[in-house]
KOLMARRO-139728 format. One line per 2 residues: number of its first residue (from 0); their letters; for each residue x, y, z of C-alpha. Coordinates in nm, 4 decimals. Layout:
NUM	A	X Y Z  ...
END
This chain:
0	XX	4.9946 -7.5375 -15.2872  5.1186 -7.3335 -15.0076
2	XX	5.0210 -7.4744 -14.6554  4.7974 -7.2980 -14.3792
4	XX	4.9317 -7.2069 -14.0794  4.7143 -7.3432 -13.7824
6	XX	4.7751 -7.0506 -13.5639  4.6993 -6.8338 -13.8183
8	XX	4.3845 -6.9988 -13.8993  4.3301 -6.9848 -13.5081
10	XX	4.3986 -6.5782 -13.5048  4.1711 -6.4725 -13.7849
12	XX	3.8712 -6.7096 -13.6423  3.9477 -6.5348 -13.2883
14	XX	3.9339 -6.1797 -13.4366  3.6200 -6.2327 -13.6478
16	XX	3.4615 -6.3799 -13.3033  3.5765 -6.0861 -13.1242
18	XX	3.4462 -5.8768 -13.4094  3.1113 -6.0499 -13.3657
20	XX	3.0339 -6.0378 -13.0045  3.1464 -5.6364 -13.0217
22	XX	2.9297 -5.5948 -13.2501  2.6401 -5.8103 -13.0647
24	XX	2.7402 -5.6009 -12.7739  2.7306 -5.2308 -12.9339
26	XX	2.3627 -5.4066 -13.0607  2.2397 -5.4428 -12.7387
28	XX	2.3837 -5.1425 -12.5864  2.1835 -4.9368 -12.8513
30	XX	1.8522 -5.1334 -12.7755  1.8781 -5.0913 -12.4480
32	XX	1.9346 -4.7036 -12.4374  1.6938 -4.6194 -12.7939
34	XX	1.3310 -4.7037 -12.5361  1.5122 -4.4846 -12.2562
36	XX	1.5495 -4.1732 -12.5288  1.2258 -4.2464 -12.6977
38	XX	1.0533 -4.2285 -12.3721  1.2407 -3.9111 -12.2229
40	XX	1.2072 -3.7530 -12.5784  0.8369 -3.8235 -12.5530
42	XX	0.7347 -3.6852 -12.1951  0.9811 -3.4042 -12.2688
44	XX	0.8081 -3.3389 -12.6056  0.4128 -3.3181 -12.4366
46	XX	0.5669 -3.1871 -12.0707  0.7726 -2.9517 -12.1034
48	XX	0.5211 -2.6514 -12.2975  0.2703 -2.7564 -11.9505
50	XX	0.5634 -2.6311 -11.7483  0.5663 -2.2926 -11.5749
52	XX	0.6397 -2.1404 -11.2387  0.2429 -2.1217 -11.1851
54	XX	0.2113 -2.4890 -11.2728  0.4470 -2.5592 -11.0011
56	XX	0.3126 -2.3393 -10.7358  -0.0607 -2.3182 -10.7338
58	XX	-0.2892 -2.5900 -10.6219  -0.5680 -2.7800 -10.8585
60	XX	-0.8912 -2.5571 -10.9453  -1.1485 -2.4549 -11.2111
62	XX	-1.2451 -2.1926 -11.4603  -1.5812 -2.0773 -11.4237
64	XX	-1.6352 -2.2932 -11.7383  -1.5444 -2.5671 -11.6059
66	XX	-1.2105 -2.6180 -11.7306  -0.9101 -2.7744 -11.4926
68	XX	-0.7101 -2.4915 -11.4149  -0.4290 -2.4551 -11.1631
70	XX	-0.1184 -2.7182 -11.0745  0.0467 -2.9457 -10.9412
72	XX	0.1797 -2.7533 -10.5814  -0.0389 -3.0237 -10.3629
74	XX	0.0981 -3.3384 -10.4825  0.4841 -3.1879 -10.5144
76	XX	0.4349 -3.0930 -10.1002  0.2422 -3.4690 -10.0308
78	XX	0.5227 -3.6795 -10.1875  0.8001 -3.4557 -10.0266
80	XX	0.6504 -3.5154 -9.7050  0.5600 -3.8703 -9.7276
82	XX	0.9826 -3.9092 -9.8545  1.0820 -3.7756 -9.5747
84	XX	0.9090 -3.9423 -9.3458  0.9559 -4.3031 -9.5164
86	XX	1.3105 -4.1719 -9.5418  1.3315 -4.1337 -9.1601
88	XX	1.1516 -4.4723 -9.0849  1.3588 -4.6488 -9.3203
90	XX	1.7258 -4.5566 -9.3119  1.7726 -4.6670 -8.9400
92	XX	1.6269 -4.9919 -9.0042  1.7677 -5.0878 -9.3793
94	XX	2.1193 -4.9518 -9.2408  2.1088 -5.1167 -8.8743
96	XX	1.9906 -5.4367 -9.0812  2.2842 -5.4609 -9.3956
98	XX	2.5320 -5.3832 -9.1011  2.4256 -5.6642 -8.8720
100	XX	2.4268 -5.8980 -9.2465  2.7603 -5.7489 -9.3381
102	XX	2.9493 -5.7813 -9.0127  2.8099 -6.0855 -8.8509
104	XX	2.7407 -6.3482 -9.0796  2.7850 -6.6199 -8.8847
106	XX	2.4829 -6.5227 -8.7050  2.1847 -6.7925 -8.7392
108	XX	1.9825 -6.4959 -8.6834  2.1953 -6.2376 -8.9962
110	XX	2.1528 -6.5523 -9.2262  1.7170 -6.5803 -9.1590
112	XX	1.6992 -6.2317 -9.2015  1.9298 -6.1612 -9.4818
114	XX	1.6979 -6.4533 -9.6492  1.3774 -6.2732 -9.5180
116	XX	1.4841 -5.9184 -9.6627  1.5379 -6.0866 -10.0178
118	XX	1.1788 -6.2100 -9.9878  1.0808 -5.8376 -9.8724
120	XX	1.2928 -5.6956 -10.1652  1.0749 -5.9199 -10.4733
122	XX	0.7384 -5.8244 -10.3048  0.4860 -5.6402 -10.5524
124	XX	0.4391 -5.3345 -10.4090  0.0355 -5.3306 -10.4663
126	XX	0.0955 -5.6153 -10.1844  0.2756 -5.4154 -9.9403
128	XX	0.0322 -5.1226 -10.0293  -0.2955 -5.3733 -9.9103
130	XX	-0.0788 -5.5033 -9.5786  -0.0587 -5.1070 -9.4796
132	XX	-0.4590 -5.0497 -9.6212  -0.5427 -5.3588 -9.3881
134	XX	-0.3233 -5.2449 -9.0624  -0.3261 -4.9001 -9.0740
136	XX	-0.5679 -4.7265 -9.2875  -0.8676 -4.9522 -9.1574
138	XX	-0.7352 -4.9192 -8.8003  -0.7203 -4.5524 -8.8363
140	XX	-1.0221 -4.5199 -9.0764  -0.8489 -4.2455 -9.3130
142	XX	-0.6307 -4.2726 -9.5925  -0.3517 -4.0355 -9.5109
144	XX	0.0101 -3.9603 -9.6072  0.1732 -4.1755 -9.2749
146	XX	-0.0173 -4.4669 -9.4641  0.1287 -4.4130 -9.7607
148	XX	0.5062 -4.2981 -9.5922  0.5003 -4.6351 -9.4193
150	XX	0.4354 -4.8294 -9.7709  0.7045 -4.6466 -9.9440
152	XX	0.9496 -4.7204 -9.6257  0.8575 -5.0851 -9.6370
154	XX	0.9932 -5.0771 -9.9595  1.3027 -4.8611 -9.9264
156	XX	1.4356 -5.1202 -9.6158  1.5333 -5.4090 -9.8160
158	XX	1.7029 -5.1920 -10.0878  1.8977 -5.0374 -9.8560
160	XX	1.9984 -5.3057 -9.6320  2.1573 -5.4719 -9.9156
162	XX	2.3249 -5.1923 -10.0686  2.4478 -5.1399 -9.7091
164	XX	2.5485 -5.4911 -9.6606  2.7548 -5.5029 -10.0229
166	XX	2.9177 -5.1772 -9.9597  3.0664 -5.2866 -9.6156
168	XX	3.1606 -5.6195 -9.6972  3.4059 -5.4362 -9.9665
170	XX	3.5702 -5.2812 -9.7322  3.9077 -5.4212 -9.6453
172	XX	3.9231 -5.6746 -9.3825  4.2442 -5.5495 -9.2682
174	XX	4.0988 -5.2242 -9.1739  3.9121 -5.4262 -8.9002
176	XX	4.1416 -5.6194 -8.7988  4.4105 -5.3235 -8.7242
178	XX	4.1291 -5.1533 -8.5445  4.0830 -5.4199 -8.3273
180	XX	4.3989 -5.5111 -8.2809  4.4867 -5.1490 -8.1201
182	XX	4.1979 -5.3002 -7.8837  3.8907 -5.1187 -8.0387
184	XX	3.5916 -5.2669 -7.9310  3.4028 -5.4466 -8.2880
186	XX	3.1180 -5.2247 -8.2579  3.3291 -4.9214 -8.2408
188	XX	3.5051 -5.0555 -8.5410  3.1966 -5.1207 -8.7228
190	XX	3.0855 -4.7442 -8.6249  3.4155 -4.5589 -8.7021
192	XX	3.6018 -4.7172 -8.9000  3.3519 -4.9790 -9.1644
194	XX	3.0938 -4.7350 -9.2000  3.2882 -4.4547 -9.2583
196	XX	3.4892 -4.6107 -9.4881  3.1698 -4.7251 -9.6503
198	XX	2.9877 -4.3952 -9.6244  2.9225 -4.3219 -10.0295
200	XX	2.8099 -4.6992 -10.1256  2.5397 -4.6278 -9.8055
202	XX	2.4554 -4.3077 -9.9434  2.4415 -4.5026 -10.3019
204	XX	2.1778 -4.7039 -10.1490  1.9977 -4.4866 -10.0148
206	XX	1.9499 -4.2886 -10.3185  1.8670 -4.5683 -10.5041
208	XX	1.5829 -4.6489 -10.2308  1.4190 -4.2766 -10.2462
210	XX	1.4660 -4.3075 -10.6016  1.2432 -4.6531 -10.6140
212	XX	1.0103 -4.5290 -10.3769  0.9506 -4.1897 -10.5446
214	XX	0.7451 -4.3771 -10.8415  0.5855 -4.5993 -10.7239
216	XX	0.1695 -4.5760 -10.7439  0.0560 -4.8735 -10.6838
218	XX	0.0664 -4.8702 -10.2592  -0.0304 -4.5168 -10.2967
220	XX	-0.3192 -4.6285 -10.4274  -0.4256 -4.7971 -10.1503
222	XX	-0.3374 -4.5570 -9.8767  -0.3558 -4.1602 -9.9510
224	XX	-0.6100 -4.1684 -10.1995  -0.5369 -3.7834 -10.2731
226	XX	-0.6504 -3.4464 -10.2587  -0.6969 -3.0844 -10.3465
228	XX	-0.5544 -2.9518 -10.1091  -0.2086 -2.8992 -9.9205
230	XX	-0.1887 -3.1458 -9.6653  -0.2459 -2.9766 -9.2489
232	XX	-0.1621 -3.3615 -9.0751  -0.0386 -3.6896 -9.1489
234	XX	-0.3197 -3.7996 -9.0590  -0.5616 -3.7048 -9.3681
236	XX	-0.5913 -3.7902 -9.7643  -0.3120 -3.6362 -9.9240
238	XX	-0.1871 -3.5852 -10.2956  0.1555 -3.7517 -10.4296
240	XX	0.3174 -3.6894 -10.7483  0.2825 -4.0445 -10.9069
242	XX	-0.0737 -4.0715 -10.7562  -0.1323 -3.7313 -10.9872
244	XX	0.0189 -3.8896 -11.2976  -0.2072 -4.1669 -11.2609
246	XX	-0.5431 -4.0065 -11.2195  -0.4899 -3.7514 -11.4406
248	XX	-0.3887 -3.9617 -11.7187  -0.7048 -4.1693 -11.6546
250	XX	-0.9144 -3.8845 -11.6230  -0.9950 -3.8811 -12.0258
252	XX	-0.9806 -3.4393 -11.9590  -0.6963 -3.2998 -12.2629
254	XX	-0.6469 -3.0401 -11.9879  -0.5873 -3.2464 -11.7111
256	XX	-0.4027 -3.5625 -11.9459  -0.1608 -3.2614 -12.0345
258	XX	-0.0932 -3.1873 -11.6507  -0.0072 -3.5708 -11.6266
260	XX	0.2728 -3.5585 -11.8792  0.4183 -3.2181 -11.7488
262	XX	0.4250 -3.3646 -11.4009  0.5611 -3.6692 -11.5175
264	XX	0.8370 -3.4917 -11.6957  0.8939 -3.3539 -11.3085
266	XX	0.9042 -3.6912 -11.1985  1.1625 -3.8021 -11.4793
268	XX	1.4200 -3.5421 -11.3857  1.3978 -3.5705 -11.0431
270	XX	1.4499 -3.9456 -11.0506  1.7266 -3.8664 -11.3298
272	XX	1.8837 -3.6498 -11.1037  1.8695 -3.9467 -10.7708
274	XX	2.0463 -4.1922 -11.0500  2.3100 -3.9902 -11.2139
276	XX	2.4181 -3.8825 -10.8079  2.3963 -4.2622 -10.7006
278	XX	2.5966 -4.3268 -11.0029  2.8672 -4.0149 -10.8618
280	XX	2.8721 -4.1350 -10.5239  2.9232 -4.5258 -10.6654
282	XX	3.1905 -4.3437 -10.9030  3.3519 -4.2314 -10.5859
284	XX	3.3578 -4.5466 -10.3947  3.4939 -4.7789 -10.6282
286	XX	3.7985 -4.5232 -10.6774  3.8779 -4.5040 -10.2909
288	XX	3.8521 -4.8899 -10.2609  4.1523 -4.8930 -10.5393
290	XX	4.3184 -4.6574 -10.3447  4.3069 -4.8292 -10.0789
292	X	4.3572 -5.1650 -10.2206
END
């Protein structure tokens, strides 16, 4: 009887493991897009006939019959306006913040707050969205779209403190030390040299932050309450996109539930559109740090 040889034995079980863990993989892969398609495929599928230039340029009204007529121009304008704002609140703080994290760690001070902006980053948003209710929507007794700008900022500041803080710390140490060595000041390093080296993982981050805040509801909730009408001050109820979604899809109206899914579709592909760019910009970064490297 001819004998087995061991590392043959050894091959074969190696290759049928291999086989098996592709195959596990290629499972998982496949369950992991299939909800993604089924959901885009089903919002496209209900959206997409609601969709028209009218839909997305005329504000909410009524037929003479009584049936919802009109679109979705009020809440595109309110959650434009309260992105741009949270964008401008946030940005200088989540970037000033992963900098300080990146390029002083030894800092008592970088190692409380990196801690502290974890803690930020697992909040649930309906909690950040009663914290701005209770300190600035009762203090200035109106919901109104700086409410709900501040909510969605609160929640873009951790996200991109830490995408600012892992893009940095990839860049090469030597690049700081040569700059400093040619007797560069650090914080003109950090300015000139780290963050422009780092410029597309911050943008990365960034995206990723107006992307998370874009859909979010739940603090919206609590602090714009909506409207009608096309926002005249920051300081007065105003609509927002997700806000839309939400009460039109609860509204129990056919009319109105098929407004929800076209603006949702909206929603989708603008949010689509924020990942596949972060995933560009990330695209780009990884291949200069090779280059570098």
């Amino acid at each position: 009887m001819p004998k087995i040889n061991p590392n043959h034995a050894t091959a074969r079980r190696r290759k049928a493991v291999d086989k098996l863990m592709t195959s596990l993989i290629v499972v998982a892969t496949v369950l992991a897009i299939v909800p993604l398609v089924l959901i885009i495929a089903d919002v496209a599928s209900k959206g997409i006939p609601v969709i028209s230039l009218s839909f997305l340029t005329s504000l909410p009204g009524w037929s003479a019959a009584g049936v919802p007529t009109g679109g979705i121009a009020n809440a595109l304008f309110g959650s434009f306006i309260m992105i741009v704002i949270a964008f401008l609140i946030s940005v200088p703080i989540g970037v000033g913040a992963g900098i300080f994290f990146s390029e002083w760690p030894e800092s008592r001070l970088s190692t409380i707050s990196s801690f502290t902006n974890d803690v930020l980053a697992g909040f649930p948003s309906i909690v950040i969205g009663i914290f701005v209710y209770i300190v600035i929507v009762l203090s200035t007794g109106t919901f109104s779209a700086l409410a709900g700008a501040v909510a969605l900022s609160i929640i873009m500041i951790p996200i991109i403190a830490r995408s600012t803080e892992e893009s940095l710390k990839i860049v090469p140490v030597t690049l700081r030390e040569a700059s400093m060595a040619l007797g560069v000041s650090r914080w003109r390093t950090v300015l000139k040299v780290v963050i422009s080296t780092g410029r597309s993982g911050l943008a990365t981050g960034i995206l990723l932050a107006v992307a998370r805040a874009l859909g979010e509801t739940a603090p919206l909730l609590l602090t714009v309450q909506g409207s009608n009408l096309f926002p005249t001050s920051l300081f007065q109820p105003t609509a927002a996109l997700p806000l839309l979604i939400f009460n039109y899809g609860m509204s129990g109206d056919p009319t109105l539930e098929a407004q929800a899914w076209g603006a949702a579709f909206i929603l989708i592909i603008v949010m689509l559109a924020l990942n596949l760019s972060t995933r560009f910009l990330l695209g780009r970064r990884l291949g200069e740090v090779r280059a570098e490297i």
